[in-house]
C-alpha positions in Angstrom: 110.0 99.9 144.7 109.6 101.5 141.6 110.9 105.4 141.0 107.4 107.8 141.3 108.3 108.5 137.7 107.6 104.9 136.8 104.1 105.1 138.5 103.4 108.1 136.6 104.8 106.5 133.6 102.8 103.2 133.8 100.4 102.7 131.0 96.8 102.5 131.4 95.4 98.9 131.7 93.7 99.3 128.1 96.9 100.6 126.3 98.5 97.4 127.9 95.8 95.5 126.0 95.9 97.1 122.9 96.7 95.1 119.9 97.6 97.9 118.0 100.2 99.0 120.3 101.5 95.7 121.5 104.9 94.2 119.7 107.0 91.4 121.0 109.6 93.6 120.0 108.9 97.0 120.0 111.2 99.0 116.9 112.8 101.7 119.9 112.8 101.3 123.4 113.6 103.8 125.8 114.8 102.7 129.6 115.5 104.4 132.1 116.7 107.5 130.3 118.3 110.0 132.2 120.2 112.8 130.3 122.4 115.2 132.2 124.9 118.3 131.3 127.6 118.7 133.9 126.0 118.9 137.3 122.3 119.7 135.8 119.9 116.8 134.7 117.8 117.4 132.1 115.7 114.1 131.7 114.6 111.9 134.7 114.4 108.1 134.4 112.3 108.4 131.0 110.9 104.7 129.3 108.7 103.9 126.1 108.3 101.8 123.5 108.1 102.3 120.1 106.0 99.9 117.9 107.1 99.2 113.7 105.0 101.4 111.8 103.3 103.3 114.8 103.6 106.8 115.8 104.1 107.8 119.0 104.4 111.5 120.4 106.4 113.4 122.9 104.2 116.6 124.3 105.1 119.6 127.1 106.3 122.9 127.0 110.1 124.2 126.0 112.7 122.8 128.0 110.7 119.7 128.9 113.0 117.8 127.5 111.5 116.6 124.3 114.5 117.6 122.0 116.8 115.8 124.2 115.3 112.5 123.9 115.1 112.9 119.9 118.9 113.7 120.1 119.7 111.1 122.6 118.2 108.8 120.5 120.1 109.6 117.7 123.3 109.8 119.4 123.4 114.0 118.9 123.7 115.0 122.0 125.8 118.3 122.2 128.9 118.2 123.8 128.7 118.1 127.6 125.6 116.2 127.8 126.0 112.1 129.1 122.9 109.8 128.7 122.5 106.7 130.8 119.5 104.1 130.7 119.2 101.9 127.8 117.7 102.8 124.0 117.1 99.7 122.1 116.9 100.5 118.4 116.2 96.7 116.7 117.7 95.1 119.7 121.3 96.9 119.6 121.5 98.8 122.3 122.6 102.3 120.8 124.4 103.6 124.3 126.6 100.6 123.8 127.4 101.2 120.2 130.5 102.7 119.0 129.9 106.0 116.7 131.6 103.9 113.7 129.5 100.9 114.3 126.5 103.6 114.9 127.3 106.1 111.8 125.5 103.5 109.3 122.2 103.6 111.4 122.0 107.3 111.3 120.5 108.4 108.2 119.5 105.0 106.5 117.7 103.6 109.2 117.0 106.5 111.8 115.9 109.2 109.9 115.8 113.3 111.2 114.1 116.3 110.5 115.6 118.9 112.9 113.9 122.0 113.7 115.5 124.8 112.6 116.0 124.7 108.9 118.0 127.9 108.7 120.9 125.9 110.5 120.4 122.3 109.1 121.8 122.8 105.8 125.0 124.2 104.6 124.5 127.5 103.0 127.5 127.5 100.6 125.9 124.7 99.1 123.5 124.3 96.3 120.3 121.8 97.7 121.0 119.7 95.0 124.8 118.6 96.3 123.5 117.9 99.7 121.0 115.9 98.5 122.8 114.1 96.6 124.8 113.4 99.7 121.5 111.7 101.3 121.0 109.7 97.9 124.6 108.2 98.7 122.2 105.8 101.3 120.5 104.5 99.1 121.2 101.1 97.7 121.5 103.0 93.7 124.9 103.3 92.5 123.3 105.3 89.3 123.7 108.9 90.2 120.9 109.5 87.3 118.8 107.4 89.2 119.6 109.0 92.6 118.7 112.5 91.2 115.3 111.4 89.9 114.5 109.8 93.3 115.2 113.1 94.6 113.3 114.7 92.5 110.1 112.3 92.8 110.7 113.1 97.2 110.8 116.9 96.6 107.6 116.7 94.5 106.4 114.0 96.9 106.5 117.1 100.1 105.1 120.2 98.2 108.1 121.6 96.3 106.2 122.2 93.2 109.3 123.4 91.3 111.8 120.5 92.5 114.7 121.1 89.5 114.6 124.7 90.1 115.1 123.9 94.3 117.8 121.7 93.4 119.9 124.1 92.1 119.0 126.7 94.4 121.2 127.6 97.5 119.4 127.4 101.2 119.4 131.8 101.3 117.4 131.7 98.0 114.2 129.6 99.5 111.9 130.4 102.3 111.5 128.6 105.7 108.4 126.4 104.6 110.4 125.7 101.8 113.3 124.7 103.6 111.5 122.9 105.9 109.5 120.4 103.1 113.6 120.2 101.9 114.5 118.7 105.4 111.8 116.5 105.5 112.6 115.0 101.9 116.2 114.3 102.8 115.0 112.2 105.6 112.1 110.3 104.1 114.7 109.4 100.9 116.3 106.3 102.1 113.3 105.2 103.8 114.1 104.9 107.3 112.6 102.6 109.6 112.5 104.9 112.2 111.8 109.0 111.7 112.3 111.2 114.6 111.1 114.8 113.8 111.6 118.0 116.0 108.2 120.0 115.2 108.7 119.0 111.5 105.7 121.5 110.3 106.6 124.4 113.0 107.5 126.6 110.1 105.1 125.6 107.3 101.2 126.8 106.6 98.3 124.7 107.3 97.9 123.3 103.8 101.6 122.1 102.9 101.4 121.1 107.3 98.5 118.6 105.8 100.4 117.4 103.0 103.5 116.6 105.2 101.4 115.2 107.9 99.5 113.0 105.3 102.7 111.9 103.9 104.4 110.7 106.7 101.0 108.5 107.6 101.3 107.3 104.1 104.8 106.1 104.5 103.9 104.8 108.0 101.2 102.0 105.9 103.4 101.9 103.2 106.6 101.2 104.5 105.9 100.3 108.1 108.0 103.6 109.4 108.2 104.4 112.6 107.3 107.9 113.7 108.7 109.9 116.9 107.5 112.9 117.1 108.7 116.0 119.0 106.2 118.6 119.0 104.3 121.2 121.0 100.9 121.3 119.0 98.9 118.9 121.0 95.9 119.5 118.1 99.0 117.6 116.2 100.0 115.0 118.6 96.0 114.3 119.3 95.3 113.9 115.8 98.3 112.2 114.2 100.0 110.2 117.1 98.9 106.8 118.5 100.7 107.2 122.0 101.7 109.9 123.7 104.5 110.7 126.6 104.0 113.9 128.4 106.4 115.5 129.7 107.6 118.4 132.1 110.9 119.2 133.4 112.6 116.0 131.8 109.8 114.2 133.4 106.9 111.8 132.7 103.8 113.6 133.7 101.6 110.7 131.7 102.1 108.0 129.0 99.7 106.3 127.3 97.4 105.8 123.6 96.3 109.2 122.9 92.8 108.6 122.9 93.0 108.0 126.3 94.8 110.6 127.6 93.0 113.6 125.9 89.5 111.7 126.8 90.3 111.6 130.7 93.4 113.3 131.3 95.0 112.2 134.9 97.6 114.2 135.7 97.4 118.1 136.4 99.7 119.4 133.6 98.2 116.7 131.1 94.6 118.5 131.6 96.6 122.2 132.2 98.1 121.3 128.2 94.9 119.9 127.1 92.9 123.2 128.3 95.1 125.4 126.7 94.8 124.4 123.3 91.9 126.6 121.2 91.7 123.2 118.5 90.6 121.1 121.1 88.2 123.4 123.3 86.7 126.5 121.1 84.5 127.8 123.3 86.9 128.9 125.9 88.2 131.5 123.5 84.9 132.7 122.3 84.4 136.0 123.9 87.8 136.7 122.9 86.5 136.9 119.5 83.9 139.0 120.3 83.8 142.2 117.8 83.1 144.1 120.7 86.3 142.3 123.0 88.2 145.1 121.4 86.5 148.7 121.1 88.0 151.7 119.3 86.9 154.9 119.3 84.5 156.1 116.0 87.1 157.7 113.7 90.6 156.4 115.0 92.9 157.0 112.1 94.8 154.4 110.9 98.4 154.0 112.1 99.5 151.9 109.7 98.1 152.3 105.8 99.3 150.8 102.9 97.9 151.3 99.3 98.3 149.5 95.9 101.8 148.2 96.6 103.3 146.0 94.2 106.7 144.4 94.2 108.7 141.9 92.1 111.4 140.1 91.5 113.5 139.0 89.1 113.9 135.8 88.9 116.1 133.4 86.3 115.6 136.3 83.9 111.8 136.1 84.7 109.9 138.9 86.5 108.1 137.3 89.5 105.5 139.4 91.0 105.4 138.7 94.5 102.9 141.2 95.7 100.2 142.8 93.4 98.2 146.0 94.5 97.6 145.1 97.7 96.3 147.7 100.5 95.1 147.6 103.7 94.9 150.2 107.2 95.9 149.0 110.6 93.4 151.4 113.2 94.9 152.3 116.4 94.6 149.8 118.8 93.7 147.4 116.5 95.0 143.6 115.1 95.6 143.0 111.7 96.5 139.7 110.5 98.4 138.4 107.1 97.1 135.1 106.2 98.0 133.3 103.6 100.1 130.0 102.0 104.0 129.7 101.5 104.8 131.9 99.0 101.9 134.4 99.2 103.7 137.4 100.1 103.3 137.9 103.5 106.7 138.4 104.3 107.1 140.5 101.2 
């Protein structure tokens, strides 16, 4: 008799049917995946598959286990953790694999974008040595050659000034930035397969567009595979072609995402679904009512700021980074800075 977690897991009778989602050979399959540290078990008896060139996303709340499975997959587990079940990646098992004889896949073709940026790249280094590092997997032996592909990848995600991020070091660029710098490392050798842990967490919603509309590009393009880790479910609904939800290392619901945000079936699917202000606007109406929040006539302001400037100097060029900006915070008020990468905000 099959685990409960497989019934759950069971694809709907139209996603079975689906040409788009059907392979003979699916790119990645997952079997059976259970992860566990010591005595505590993370992820319970997880399976999907993985079509070339299709997208598939895995939803839920922290510590559902979604980062788990991108680093089981990649053979990253921290130390401690032991994975059992089967991942096919092009019909090699990679559980089986030795690391040597699994190094080569890692990088050239299993790309990742991790999720914290701050921690991904070495901060002693200047961006444009460890890029050069991922330009070694490319089949170019001219290093001038290497460095221009780089540079076409970096303009390719939004890095409008890729020479001048190349020689920078990781302190000297901001998250988003950062971020766009990840994601062009791993797109480089063109990968068959990308995972990425919430690859736009840290970026604003018009360089989020251009990543997200990159990485579909280079799905048609180059028939790339796309796992995606990631708790925006206006994301996942929008971008992915299947979705596995999960909770507590466990398969709440699998399945083509059109499906499962029409007629949600399990409780936590519809729970996710409800609490996403993209996908149902009216729920959060009345809280922005003018009125939700009333202050007394004549509160004074408890935070006021007036025609401050600031700037930076920059390669021996003054940057101005904020230019007479004011604004006053009432009491019992919210005030929000809204702007793009580089805006000044955090200034």
């Amino acid at each position: 008799m099959a685990s409960p977690n497989r019934l759950i897991a069971t694809p709907r009778r139209d996603d079975i049917e689906a040409p788009s989602l059907r392979a003979a050979t699916p790119l990645l399959r997952v079997d059976a995946l259970s992860v566990s540290y010591g005595r505590h078990q993370v992820v319970s008896d997880v399976s999907f598959a993985l079509s070339r060139g299709q997208s598939l996303a895995l939803i839920g709340e922290s510590g559902s286990g979604k980062s788990t499975i991108a680093r089981a997959v990649l053979r990253l587990l921290p130390n401690g953790g032991h994975a059992t079940g089967r991942i096919t990646f092009d019909g090699q098992d990679v559980l089986e694999l030795s690391e040597r004889r699994f190094r080569p896949l890692r990088g050239r073709a299993i790309g990742f974008v991790p999720q914290d940026p701050g921690n991904a790249l070495n901060p002693v280094r200047s961006i444009g040595a460890q890029a050069m590092e991922a330009a070694a997997l490319l089949d170019e032996p001219d290093d001038r050659v290497r460095k221009q592909r780089i540079l076409e990848t970096f303009a390719q995600v939004g890095l409008d000034h890729p020479q001048r991020v190349c020689d920078s070091y990781p302190h000297q660029l901001s998250g988003g930035m950062l971020q766009r710098v990840l994601i062009g490392l791993a797109v480089l050798p063109r990968p068959a397969l990308l995972v990425a842990d919430e690859p736009t967490s840290a970026l604003d919603v018009t360089i989020q567009k251009r990543i997200l509309d990159l990485l579909t590009r280079l799905q048609s393009e180059l028939d790339i595979s796309l796992l995606l880790i990631t708790h925006d479910l206006a994301i996942a609904a929008e971008r992915a072609d299947a979705l596995v939800v999960l909770k507590d290392g466990v398969i709440q619901e699998a399945g083509r995402t059109a499906a499962i945000f029409a007629s949600p079936r399990s409780a936590y699917a519809r729970e996710l679904q409800a609490d996403v202000p993209a996908l149902n606007p009216d729920r959060y109406r009345a809280l922005r009512d003018p009125g939700f929040r009333r202050r007394e006539a004549g509160a004074t302001a408890k935070i006021e700021v007036r025609a401050v400037t600031k700037t930076f100097t920059v390669d021996g060029r003054t940057l101005t980074a904020v230019d007479n900006v004011s604004f006053a915070v009432p009491a019992g008020t919210t005030h929000a800075l809204v702007g793009e990468s580089g805006s000044g905000k955090t200034t």
